[in-house]
N, C-alpha and C positions, 0 to 999 in steps of 0.2 A: 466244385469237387470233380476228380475226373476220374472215372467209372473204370472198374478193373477189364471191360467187356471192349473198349475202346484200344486201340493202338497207339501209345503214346511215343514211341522209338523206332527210327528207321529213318529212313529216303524217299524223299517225296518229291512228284514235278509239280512245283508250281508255273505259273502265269504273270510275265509282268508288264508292263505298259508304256506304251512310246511316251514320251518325255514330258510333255505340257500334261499331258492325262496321269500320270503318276505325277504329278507336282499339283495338281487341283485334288486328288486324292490324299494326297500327302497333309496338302491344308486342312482338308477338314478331318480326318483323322488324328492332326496336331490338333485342332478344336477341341474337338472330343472328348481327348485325352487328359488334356487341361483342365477339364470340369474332371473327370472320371478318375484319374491317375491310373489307368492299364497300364500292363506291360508294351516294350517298347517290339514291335517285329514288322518287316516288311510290309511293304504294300504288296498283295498278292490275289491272284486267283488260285486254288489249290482244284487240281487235276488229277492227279492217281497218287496211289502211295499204297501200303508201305511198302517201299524192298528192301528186304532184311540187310544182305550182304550187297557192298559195293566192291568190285573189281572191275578190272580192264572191257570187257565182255559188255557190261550195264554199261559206263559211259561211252564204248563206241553206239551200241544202240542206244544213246543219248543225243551223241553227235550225227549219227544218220538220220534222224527226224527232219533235221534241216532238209532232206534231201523230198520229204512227200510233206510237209505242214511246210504253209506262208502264214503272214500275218493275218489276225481279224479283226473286225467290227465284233465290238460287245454289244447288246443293247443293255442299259439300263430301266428297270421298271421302277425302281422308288428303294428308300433307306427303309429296311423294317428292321424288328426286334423279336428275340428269340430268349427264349432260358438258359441257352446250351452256353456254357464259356464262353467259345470259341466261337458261335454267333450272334455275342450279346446285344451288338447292332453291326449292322452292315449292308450295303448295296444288295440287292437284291437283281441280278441277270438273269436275262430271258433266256430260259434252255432250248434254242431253236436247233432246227438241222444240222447248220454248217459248224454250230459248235459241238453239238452232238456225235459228227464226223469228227472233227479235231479231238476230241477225247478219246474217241472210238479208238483213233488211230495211234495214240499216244498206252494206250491200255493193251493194246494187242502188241505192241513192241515190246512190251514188259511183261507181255503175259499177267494181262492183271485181271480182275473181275470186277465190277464195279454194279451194285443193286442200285440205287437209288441216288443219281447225279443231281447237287441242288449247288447250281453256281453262286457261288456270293462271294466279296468281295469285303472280308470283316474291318472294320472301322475303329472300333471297341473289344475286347475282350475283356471280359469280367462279370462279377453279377451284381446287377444293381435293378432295382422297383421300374416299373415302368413310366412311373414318374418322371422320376429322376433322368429317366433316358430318353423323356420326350424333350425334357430340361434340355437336355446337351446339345441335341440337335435345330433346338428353337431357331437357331441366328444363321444359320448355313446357307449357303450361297445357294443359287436353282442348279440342281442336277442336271450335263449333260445329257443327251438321250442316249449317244455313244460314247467308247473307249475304245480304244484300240490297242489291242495284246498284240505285241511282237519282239516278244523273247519269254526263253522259257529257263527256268531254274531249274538246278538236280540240289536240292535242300536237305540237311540233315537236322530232325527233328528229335527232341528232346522234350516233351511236355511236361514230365517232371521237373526238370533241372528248368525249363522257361529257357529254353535253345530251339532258335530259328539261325540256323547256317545256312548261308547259301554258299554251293561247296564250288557249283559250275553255272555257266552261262552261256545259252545259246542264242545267238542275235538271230530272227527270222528273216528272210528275204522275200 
């Protein structure tokens, strides 16, 4: 169920992943899904959100990000499991410095505020026993240690309606 206290509408930056790392992500998340039956949405890292209104204004400081963010190194720490929908299982990343800066820098373009940044990279969305979720994951390939994010989404999010748009795309250099 998702909570009246939550944001479920609006514009959001996500995170997405150079080519072979979102296709090994892809895989096991098609795994997954296949035991679980989630809903279908992007492979993602989620970084700020929500902006109510989009105009010209937000996507140039969308598009100027290109100009102070390059690509990263993720580290990955291990698959865990969570109650919450929307991190019902998923990659769990190490919130270090340099990504801590890249959000930083990504939040202040936006003017955004952000209390409590917990990178993860959901796999699953839904709710299911713990069981069941150690189930899914049994047969999964070994975890890279890295990924590598370089390109960022300007996504239009609908949690009611089960809308992930991605509306823009910026390729990082």
């Amino acid at each position: 169920m998702i909570t009246e206290s939550r944001n479920t509408k609006g514009y959001w930056i996500w995170g997405g992943f150079e080519q072979n790392d979102k296709l090994f992500i892809d895989t096991i998340k098609f795994k997954i899904n296949k035991k679980l039956k989630g809903p279908i949405f992007d492979s993602h890292l989620t970084f700020s959100g929500p902006i109510k209104e989009l105009d010209e204004s937000i996507l140039d400081r969308f598009y100027r990000l290109k100009e102070t963010i390059h690509p990263i190194k993720l580290n990955i720490n291990t698959i865990s499991f969570n109650k919450d929908y929307y991190r019902s299982i998923y990659l769990d990343i190490e919130n270090g410095p340099n990504l801590g800066k890249f959000k930083d820098q990504i939040d202040s373009t936006f003017q955004l505020i952000s209390n409590d940044y917990s990178p993860h990279i959901s796999l699953y969305y839904g709710y299911k026993n713990i069981k069941i979720k150690k189930k899914a994951i049994s047969n999964l390939p070994k975890l890279p240690t890295q990924i590598k994010l370089d390109k960022l989404f300007f996504v239009y999010v609908n949690e009611i309606k089960k809308v992930w748009d991605i509306r823009e795309i910026l390729l990082l250099e």
